[in-house]
VOPAGU-2260 file (C-alpha; in pm, 1 decimal, decimal comma):
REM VOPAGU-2260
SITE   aa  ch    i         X         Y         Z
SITE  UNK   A    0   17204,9   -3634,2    3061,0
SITE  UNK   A    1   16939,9   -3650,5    2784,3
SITE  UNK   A    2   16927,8   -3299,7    2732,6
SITE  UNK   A    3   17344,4   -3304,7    2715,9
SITE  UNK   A    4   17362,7   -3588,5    2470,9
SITE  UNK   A    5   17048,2   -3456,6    2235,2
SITE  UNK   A    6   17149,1   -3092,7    2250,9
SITE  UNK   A    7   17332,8   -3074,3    1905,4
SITE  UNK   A    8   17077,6   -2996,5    1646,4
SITE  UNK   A    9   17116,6   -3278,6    1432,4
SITE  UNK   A   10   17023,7   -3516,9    1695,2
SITE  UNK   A   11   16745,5   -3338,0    1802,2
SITE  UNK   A   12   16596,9   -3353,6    1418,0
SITE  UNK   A   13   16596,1   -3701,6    1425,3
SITE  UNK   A   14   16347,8   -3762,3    1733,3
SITE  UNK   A   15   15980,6   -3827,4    1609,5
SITE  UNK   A   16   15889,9   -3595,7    1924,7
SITE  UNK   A   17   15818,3   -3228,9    1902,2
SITE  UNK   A   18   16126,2   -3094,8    2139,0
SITE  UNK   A   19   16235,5   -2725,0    2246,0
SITE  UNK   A   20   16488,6   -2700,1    2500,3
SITE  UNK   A   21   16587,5   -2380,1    2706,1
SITE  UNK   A   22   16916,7   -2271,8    2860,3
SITE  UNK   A   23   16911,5   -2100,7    3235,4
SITE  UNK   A   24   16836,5   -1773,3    3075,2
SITE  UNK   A   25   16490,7   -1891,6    2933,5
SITE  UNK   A   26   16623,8   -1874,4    2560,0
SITE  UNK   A   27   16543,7   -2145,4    2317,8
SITE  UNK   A   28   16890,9   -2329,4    2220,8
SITE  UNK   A   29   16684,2   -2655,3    2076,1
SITE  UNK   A   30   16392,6   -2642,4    1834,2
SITE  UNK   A   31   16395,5   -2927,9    1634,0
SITE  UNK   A   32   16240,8   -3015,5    1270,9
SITE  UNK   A   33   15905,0   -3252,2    1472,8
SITE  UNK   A   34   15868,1   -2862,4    1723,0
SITE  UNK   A   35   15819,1   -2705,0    1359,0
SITE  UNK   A   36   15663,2   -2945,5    1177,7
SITE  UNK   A   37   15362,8   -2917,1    1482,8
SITE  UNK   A   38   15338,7   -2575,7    1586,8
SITE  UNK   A   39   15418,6   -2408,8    1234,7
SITE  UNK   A   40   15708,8   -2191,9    1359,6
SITE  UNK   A   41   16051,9   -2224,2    1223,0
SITE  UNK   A   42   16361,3   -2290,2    1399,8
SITE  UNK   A   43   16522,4   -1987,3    1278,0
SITE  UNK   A   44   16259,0   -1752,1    1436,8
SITE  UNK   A   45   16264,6   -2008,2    1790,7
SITE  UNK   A   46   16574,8   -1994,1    1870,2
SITE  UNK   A   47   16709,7   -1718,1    2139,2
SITE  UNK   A   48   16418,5   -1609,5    2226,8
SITE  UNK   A   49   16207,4   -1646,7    2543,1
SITE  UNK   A   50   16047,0   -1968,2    2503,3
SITE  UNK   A   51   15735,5   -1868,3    2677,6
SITE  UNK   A   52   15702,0   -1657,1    2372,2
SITE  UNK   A   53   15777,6   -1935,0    2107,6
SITE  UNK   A   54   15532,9   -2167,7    2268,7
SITE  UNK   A   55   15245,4   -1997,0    2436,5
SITE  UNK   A   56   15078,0   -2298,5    2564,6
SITE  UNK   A   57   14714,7   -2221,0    2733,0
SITE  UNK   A   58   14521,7   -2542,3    2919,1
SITE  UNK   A   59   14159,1   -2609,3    2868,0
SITE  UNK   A   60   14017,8   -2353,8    3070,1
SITE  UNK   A   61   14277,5   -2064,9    2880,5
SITE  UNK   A   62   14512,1   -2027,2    3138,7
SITE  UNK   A   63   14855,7   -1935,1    3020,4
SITE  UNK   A   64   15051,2   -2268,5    3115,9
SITE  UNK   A   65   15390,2   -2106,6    3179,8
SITE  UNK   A   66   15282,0   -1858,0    3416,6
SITE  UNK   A   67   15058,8   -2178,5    3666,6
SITE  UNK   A   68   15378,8   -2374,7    3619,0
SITE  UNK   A   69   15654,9   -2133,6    3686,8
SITE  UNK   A   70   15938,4   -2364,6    3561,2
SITE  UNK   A   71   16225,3   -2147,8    3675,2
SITE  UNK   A   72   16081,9   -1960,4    3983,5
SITE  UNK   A   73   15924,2   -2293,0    4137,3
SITE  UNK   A   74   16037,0   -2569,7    4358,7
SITE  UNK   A   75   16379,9   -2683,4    4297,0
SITE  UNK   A   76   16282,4   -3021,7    4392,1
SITE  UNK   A   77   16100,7   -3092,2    4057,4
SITE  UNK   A   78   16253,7   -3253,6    3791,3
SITE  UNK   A   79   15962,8   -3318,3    3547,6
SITE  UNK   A   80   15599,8   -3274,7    3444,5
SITE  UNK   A   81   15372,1   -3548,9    3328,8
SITE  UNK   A   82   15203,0   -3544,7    2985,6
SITE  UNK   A   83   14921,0   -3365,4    2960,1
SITE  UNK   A   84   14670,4   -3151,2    2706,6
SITE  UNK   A   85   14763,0   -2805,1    2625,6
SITE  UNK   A   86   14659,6   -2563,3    2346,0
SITE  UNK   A   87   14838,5   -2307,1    2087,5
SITE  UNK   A   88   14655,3   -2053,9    2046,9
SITE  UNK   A   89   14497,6   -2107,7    1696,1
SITE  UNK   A   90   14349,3   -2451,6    1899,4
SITE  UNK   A   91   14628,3   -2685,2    1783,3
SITE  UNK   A   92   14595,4   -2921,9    2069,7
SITE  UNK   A   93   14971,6   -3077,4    2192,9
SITE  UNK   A   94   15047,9   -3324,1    2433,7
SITE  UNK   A   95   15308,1   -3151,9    2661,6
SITE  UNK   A   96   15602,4   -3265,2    2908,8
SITE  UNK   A   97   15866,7   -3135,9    3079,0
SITE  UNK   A   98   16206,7   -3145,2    3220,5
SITE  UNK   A   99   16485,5   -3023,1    3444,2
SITE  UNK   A  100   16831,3   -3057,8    3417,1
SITE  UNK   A  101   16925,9   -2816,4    3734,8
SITE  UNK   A  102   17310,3   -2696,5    3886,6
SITE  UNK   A  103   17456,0   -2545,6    4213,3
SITE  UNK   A  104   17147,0   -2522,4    4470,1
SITE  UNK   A  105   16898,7   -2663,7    4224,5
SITE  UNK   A  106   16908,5   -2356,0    3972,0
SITE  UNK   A  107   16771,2   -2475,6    3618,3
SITE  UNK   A  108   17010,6   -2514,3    3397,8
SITE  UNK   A  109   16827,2   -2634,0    3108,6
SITE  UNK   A  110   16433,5   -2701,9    3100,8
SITE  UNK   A  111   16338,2   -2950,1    2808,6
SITE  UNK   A  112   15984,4   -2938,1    2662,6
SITE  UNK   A  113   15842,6   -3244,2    2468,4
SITE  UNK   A  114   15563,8   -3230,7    2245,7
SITE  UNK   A  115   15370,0   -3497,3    2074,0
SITE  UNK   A  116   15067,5   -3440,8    1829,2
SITE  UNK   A  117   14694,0   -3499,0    1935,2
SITE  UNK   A  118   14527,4   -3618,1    1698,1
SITE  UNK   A  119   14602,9   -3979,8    1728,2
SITE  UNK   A  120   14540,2   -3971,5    2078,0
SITE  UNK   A  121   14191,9   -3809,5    1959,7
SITE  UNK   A  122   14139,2   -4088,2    1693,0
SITE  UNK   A  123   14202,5   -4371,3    1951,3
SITE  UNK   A  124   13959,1   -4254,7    2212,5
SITE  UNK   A  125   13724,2   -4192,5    1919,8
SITE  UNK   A  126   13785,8   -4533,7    1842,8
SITE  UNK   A  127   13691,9   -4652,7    2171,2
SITE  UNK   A  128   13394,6   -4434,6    2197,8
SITE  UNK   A  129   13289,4   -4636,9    1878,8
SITE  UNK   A  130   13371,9   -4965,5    2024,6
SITE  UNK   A  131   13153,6   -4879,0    2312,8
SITE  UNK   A  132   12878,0   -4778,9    2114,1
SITE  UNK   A  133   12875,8   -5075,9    1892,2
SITE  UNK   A  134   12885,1   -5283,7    2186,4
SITE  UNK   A  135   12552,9   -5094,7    2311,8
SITE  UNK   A  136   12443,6   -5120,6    1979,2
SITE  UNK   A  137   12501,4   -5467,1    1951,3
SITE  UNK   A  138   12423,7   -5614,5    2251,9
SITE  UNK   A  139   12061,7   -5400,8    2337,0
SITE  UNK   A  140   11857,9   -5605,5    2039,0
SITE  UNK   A  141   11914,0   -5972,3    2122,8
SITE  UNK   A  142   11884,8   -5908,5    2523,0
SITE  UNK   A  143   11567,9   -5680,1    2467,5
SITE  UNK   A  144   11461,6   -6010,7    2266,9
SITE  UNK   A  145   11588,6   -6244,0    2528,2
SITE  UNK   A  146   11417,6   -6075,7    2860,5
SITE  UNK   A  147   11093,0   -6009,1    2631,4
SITE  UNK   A  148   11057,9   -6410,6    2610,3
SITE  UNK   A  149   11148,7   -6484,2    2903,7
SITE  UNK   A  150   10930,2   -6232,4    3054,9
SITE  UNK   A  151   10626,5   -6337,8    2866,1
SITE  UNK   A  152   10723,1   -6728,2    2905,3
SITE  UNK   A  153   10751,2   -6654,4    3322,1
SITE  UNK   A  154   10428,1   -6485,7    3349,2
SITE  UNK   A  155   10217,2   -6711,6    3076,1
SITE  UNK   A  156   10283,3   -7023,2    3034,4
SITE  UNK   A  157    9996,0   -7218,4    3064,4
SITE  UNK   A  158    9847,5   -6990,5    2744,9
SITE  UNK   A  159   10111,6   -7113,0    2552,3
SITE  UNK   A  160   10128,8   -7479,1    2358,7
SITE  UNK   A  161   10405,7   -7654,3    2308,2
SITE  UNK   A  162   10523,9   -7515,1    1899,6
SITE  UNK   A  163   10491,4   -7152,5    2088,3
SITE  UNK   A  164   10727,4   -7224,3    2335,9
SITE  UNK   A  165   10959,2   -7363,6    2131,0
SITE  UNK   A  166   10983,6   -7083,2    1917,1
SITE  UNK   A  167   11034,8   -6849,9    2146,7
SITE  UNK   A  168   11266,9   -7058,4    2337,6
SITE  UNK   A  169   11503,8   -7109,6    2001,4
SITE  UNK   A  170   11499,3   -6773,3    1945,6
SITE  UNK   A  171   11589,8   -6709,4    2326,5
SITE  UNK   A  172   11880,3   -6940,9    2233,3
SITE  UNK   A  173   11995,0   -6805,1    1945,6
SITE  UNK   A  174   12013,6   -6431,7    2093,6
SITE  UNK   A  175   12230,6   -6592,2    2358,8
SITE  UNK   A  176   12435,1   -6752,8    2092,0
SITE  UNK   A  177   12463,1   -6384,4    1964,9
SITE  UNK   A  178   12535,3   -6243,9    2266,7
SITE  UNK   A  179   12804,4   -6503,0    2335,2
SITE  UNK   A  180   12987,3   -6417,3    2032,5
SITE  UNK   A  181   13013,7   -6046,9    2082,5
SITE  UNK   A  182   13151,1   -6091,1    2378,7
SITE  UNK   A  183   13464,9   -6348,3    2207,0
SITE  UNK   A  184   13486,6   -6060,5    1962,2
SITE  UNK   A  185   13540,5   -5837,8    2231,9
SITE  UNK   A  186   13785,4   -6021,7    2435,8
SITE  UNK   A  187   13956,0   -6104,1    2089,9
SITE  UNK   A  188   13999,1   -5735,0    2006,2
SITE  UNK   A  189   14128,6   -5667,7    2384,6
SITE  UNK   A  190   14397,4   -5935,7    2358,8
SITE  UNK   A  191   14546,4   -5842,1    2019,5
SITE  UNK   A  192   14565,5   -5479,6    2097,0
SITE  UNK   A  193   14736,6   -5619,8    2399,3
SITE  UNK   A  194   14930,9   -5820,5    2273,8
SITE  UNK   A  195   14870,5   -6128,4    2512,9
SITE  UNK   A  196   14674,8   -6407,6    2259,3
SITE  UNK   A  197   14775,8   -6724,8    2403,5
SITE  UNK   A  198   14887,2   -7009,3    2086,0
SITE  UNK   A  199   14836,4   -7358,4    2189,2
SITE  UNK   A  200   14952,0   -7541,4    1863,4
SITE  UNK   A  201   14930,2   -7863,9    1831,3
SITE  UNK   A  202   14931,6   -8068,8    1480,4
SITE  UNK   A  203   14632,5   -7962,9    1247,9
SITE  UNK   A  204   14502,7   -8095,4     932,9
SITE  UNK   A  205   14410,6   -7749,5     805,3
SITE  UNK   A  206   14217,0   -7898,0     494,4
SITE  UNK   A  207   14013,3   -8104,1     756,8
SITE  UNK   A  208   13957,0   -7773,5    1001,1
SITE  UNK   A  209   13802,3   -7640,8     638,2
SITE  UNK   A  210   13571,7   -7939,0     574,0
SITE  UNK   A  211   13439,1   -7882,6     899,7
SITE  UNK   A  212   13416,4   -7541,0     844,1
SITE  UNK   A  213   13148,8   -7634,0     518,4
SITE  UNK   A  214   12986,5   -7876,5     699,7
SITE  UNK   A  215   12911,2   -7662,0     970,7
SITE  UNK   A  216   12796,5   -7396,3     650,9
SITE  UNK   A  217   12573,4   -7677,4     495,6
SITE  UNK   A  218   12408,3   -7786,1     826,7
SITE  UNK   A  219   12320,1   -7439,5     929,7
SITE  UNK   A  220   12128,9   -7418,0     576,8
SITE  UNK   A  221   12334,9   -7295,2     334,4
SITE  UNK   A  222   12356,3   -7487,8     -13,0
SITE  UNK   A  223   12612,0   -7747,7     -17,3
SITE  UNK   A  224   12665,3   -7625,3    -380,5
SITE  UNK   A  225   12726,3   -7309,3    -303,9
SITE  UNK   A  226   13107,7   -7433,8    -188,5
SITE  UNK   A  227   13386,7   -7603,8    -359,4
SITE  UNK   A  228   13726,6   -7690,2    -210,9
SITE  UNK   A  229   14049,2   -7779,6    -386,8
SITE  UNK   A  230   14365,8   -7935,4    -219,0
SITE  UNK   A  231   14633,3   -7851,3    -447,0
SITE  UNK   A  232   14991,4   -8017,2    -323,2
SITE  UNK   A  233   15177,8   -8194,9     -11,7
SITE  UNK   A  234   15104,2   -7971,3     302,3
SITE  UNK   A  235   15424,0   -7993,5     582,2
SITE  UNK   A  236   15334,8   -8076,2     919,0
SITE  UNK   A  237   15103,9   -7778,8    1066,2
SITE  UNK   A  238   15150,0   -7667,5    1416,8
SITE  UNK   A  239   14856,3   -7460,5    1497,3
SITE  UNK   A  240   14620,5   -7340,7    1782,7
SITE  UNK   A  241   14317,2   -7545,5    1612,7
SITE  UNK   A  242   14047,8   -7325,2    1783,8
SITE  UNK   A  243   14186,0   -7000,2    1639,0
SITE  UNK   A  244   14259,5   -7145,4    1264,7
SITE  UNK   A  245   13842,7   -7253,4    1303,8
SITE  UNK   A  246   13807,9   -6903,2    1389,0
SITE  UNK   A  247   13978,4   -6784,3    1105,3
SITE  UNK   A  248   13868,2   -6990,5     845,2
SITE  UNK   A  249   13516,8   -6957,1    1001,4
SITE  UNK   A  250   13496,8   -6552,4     996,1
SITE  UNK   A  251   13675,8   -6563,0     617,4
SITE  UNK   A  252   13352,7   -6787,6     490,3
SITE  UNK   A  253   13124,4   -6609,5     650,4
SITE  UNK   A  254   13233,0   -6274,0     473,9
SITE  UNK   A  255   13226,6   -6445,8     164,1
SITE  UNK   A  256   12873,7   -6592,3     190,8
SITE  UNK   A  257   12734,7   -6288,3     329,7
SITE  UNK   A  258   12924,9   -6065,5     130,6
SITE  UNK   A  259   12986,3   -6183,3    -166,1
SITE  UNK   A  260   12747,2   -6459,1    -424,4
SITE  UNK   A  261   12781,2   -6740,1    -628,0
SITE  UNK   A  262   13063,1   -6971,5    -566,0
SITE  UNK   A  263   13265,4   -6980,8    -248,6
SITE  UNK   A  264   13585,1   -7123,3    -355,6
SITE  UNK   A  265   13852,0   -7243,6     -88,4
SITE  UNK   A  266   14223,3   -7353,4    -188,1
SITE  UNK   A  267   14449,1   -7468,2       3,5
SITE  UNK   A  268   14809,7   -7564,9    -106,0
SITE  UNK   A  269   15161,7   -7535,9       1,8
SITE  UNK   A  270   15304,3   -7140,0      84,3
SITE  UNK   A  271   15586,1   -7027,8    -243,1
SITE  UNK   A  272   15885,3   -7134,5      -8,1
SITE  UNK   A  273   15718,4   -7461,9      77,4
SITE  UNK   A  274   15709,4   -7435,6     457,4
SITE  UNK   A  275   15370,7   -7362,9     519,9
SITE  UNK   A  276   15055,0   -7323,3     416,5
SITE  UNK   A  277   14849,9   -7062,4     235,3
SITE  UNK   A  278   14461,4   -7052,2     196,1
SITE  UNK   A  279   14227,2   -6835,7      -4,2
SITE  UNK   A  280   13888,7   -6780,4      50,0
SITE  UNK   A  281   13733,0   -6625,5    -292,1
SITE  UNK   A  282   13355,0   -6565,7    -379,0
SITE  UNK   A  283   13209,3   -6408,9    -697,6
SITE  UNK   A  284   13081,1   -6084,2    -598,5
SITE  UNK   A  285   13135,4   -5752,9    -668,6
SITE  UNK   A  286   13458,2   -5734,2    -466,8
SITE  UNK   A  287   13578,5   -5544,4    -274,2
SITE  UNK   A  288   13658,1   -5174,8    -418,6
SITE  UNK   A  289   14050,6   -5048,9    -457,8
SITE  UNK   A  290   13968,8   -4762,7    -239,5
SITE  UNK   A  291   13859,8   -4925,0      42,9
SITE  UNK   A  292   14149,9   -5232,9      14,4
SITE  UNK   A  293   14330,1   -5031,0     273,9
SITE  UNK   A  294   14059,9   -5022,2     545,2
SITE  UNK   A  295   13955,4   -5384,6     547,1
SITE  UNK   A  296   14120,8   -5504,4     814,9
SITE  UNK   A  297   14051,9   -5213,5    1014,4
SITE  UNK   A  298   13790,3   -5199,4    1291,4
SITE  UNK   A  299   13398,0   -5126,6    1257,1
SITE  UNK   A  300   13487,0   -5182,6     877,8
SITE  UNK   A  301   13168,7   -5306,9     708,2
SITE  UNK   A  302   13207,9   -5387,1     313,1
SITE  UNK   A  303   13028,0   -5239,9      29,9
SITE  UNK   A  304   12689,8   -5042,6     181,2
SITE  UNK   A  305   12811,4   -5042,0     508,5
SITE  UNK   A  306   12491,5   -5278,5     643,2
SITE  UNK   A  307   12489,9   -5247,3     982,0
SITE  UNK   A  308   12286,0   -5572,7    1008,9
SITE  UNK   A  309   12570,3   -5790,9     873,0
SITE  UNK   A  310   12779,2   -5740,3    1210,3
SITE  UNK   A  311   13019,0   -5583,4    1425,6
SITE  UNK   A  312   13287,5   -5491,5    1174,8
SITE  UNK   A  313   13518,3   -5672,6    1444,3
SITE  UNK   A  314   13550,8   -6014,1    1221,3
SITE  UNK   A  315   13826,3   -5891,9     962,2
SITE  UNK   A  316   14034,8   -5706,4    1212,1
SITE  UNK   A  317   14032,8   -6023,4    1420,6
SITE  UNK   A  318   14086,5   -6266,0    1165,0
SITE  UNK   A  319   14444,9   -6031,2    1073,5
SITE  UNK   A  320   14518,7   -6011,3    1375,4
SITE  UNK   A  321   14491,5   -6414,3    1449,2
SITE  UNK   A  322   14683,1   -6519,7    1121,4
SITE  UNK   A  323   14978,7   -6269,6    1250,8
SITE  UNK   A  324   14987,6   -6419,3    1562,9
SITE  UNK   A  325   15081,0   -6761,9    1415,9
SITE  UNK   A  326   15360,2   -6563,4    1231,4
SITE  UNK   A  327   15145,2   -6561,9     916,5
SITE  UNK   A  328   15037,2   -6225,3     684,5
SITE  UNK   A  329   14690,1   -6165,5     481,6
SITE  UNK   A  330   14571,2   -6010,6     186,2
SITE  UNK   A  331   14306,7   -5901,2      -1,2
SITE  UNK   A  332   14251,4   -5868,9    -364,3
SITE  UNK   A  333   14026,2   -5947,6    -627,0
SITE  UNK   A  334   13931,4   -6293,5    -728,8
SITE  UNK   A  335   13951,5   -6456,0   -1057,2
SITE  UNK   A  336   13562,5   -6444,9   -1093,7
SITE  UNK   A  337   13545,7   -6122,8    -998,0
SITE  UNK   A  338   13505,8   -6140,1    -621,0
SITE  UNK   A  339   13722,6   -6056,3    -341,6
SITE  UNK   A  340   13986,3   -6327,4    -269,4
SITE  UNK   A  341   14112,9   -6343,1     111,5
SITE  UNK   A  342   14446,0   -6484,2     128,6
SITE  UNK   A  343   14675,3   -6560,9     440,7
SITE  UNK   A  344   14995,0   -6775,3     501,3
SITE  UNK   A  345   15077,8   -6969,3     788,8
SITE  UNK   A  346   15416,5   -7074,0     854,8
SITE  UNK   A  347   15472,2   -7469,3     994,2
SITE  UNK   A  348   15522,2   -7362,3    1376,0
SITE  UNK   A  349   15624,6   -7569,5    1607,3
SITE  UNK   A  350   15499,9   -7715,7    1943,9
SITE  UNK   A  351   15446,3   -7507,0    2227,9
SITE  UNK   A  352   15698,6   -7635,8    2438,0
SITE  UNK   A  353   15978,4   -7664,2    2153,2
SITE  UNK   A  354   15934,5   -7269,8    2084,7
């Protein structure tokens, strides 16, 4: 029925898949605009012709595909083929599959091929690949550090006084800390590409969840001069997931501090429409620079220099994809001092059980 209802050419052209369909005789009667568009040959030069000819598809080892697959001398059982990767013969790689639309005694009437670009199947798995290796990356210094001390601690003790062990057991701690919080990023990432974060809103007093956020700062050692916090207007009632908003205002002060200087300025005031709440988060840096706006929230993204030391690139992407999950949107542009300013909404919500 697909075939019958997308065999006009118009309707074919408007599918964002690559599609060439073939009538019992093997002649190409469908080669739509996304077909040319990905394998460079026009429609008027497709169609009648063998399609085996239009679309010599080899696998990975070179083997021609149609002759393995045999679409109208094979089983008349089958009525599709799974995607899979197959190759033009310039080495345009295609992810391929296939249809039958068969008659009287299982005869093929019409045999549909779908075809879908590559390359952002390619960039994902890249993307994973890099995931994994940051992980290793990540996660090989601090454990190396924890089962050194440990090791050392286990097998000399006695050699040790009390300062030593201390030392070594607060840095033992703080490498599990580190540890710890790769593996939230982690999870994080995993349940916003998902799709499956889990709100629990309850009231908040967002400028309170950003005091806390400075104290915490100021008691870990940085300057308590080094922040300053305006409340600018009459906030509605906030229904947030408290835990996540500490997340996000915690990873947006952290990029400021360790990526930006001076001042770290937080407002927070009522959203344009007045049912919400919008924060910035602005330092006086260098900012961030207008070609690289685009990729900020992406993954592995690292700021100016691209300092591996200042973390897993994970914080940004996380922090974006928090805020949307309350309904809310972020931004990035530069500050009035010259800095980057970090600036997300977040609608009022409403209780868990009300939604």
């Amino acid at each position: 029925m697909a075939a019958r209802a997308l065999s006009g050419p118009e309707q074919a052209d408007d599918l964002p898949d690559g599609l060439l369909v073939a009538d019992r005789d093997a002649r190409v009667v469908v080669f739509n605009t996304a077909a040319e568009r990905m394998t460079g040959i026009a429609a008027a030069a497709a169609l009648g012709c063998d399609f085996r000819d239009v679309l010599p598809l080899h696998d990975a080892e070179g083997r021609d595909w149609w002759k393995c697959l045999a679409p109208y001398d094979g089983l008349p059982t089958r009525t599709r083929h799974p995607e899979r990767s197959l190759f033009l013969p310039g080495g345009t790689e295609l992810l391929v599959t296939a249809g039958y639309r068969r008659g009287d005694g299982g005869r093929v009437e019409r045999f549909s091929v779908c075809m879908r670009d590559a390359q952002r199947r390619a960039r994902q798995e890249r993307d994973r690949a890099d995931l994994v290796s940051t992980v290793a990356h990540e996660l090989r210094s601090p454990l190396t550090s924890v089962k050194g001390f440990t090791a050392t601690l286990l097998a000399k003790w006695h050699r040790f006084n009390d300062d030593q062990k201390r030392v070594m057991l607060e840095t033992v701690n703080a490498d599990a800390d580190r540890v710890t919080r790769l593996i939230t990023e982690l999870l994080d990432v995993s349940r916003i590409e998902a799709g499956r974060l889990e709100m629990r809103r309850q009231v908040v007093d967002l400028p309170d969840e950003v005091r806390k956020v400075i104290a915490g700062r100021v008691a870990a050692g940085d300057a308590e001069d080094r922040f300053r916090f305006e409340v600018r207007g009459a906030l509605p009632e906030m229904w947030l997931d408290p835990d996540k908003m500490d997340q996000i205002l915690g990873n947006l002060v952290e990029n400021a501090v360790r990526h930006g200087a001076g001042t770290v300025t937080i407002v927070v005031e009522p959203d344009a429409h007045k049912e919400g709440a919008a924060v910035s988060v602005r330092d006086e840096g260098e900012g961030i620079p207008p070609e690289a706006v685009q990729r900020v929230f992406r993954q592995f993204w690292r700021g100016p220099g691209g300092n591996r030391r200042g973390g897993t690139g994970l914080g940004l992407y996380i922090v974006k994809g928090l805020v949307e999950a309350h309904g809310g949107a972020i931004t990035v542009r530069r500050a009035p001092g010259g800095g980057a300013e970090f600036r997300f909404t977040v609608p009022a919500g409403a209780p868990d059980h009300a939604s």
